[in-house]
C-alpha positions in Angstrom: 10.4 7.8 -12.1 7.7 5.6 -13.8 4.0 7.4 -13.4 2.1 4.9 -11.8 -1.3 6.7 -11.8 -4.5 5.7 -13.7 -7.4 7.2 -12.5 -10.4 5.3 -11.9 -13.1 6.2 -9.2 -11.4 7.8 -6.0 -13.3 6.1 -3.3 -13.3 2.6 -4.8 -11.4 -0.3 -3.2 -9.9 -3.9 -5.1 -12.8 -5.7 -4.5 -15.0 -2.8 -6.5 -16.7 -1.8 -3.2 -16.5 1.2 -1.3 -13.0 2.3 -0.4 -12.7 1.6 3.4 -10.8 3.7 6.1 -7.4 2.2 6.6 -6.8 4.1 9.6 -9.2 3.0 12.8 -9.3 4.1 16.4 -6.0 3.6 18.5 -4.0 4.0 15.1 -1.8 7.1 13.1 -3.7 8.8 11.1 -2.8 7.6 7.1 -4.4 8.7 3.8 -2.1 11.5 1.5 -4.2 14.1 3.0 -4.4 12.6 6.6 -8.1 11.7 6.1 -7.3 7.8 6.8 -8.4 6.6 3.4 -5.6 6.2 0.3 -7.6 8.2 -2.1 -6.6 9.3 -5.4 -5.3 12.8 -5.3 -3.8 14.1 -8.6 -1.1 16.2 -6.8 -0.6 12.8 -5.0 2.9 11.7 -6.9 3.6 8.5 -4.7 0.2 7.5 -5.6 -0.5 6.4 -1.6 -3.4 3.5 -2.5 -1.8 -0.1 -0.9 -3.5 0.1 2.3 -0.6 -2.2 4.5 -0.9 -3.9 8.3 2.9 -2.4 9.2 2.1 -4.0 12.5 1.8 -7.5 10.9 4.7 -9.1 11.5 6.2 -12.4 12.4 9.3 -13.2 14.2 11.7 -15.2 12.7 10.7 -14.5 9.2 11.8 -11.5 6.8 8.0 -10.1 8.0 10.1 -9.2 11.1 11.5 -6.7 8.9 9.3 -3.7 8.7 8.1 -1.7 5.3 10.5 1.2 5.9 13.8 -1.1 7.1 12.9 -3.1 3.6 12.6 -0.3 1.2 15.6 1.5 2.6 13.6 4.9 4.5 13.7 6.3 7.2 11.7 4.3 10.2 8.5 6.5 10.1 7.2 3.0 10.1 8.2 2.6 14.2 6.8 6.2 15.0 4.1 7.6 16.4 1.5 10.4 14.5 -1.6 12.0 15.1 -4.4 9.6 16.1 -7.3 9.1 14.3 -10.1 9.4 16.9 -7.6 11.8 18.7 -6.3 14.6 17.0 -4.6 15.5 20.5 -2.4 12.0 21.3 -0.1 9.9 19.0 -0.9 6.9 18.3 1.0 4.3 16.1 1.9 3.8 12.4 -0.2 0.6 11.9 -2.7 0.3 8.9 -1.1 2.6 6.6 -1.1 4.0 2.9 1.9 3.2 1.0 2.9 4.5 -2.3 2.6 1.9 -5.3 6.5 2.5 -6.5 7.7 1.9 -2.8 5.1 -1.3 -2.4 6.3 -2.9 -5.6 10.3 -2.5 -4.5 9.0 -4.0 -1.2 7.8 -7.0 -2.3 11.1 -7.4 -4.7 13.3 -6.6 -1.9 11.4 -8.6 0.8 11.7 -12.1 -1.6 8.2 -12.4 -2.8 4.7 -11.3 -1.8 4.9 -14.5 1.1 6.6 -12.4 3.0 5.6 -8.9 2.9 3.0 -7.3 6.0 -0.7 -7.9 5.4 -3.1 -6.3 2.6 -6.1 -4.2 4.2 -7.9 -5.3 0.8 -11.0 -3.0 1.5 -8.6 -0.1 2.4 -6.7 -0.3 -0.6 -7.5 1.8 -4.1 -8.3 0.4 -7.1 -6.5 2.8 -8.9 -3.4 0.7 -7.6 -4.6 -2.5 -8.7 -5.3 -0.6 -12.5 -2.1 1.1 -12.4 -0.2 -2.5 -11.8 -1.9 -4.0 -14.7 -0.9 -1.0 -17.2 2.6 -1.1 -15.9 2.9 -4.9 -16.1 1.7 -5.0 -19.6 4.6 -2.8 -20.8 8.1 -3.8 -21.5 10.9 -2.2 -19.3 13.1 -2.5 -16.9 10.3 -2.6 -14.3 8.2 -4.8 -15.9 9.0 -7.6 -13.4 8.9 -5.5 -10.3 5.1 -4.3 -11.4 4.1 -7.7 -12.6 4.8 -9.1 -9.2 2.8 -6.0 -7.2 0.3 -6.8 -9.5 0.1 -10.8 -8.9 0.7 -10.1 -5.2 -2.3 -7.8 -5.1 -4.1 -10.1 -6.8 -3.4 -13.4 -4.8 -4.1 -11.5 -1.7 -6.9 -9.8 -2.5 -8.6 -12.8 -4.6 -8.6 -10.6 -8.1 -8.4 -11.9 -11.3 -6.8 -10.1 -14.4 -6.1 -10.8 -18.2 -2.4 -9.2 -17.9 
């Protein structure tokens, strides 16, 4: 498994501002530690920092196939978890941290960043975004898969890198 962690500040998002909640009210409660935000954790191995609208979807299209369906898991994607504002209901998987391995297979898998779900840019770690550029500057058999998580973050996010 290729290590896909650099660390840079924990609560920083894309766009170099604060690191937004990807969880709100009425949705499952996401982050690696449940906490709603895709921090960096070191004991964190999926590296959960792509902050992803699973509800995003359009009919018709390869959208309509979700996140989990795509990258082959089991449809926690469909479920219902703890809420956020209601530690006592279930609520949804919507807005939701996704490891960086699993989000760069679902772009390759899905045909290209046009038709993955959304980005929640202000949700989603910079520590993704630096890990993308480290793995798409080395040469491998993932080099491709990384290079296009990387140019997907950055089209959708409006970033700009020299890799």
């Amino acid at each position: 498994v290729f290590n896909l962690t650099v660390t840079a500040n924990a609560s920083t998002n894309v766009n170099g501002g604060d690191l937004q909640r990807c969880s709100s009210d009425g949705m499952a409660l996401t982050g690696f530690t449940r906490n709603g935000k895709c921090e960096e954790y070191n004991s964190d191995a999926g590296s959960h920092h792509v902050c992803i609208d699973l509800s995003s979807v359009s009919s018709g299209s390869s959208q309509s196939e979700n996140f989990c369906t795509v990258t082959g898991q089991s449809d926690w994607c469909s479920s219902q978890m703890d809420c956020n504002d209601n530690s006592g209901a279930l609520c949804p998987v919507q807005h939701w941290c996704v490891c960086q391995w699993a989000f760069a297979s679902y772009i390759q898998k899905a045909g290209g960043c046009q038709h993955i779900q959304n980005i929640q840019c202000d949700a989603t770690n910079i520590n993704a975004w630096k890990a993308y550029q480290v793995a798409a500057s080395e040469e491998g058999e993932n080099e491709s898969k990384f290079k296009d998580a990387l140019n997907c973050l950055e089209s959708r996010c409006g970033l700009t890198t020299s890799v």
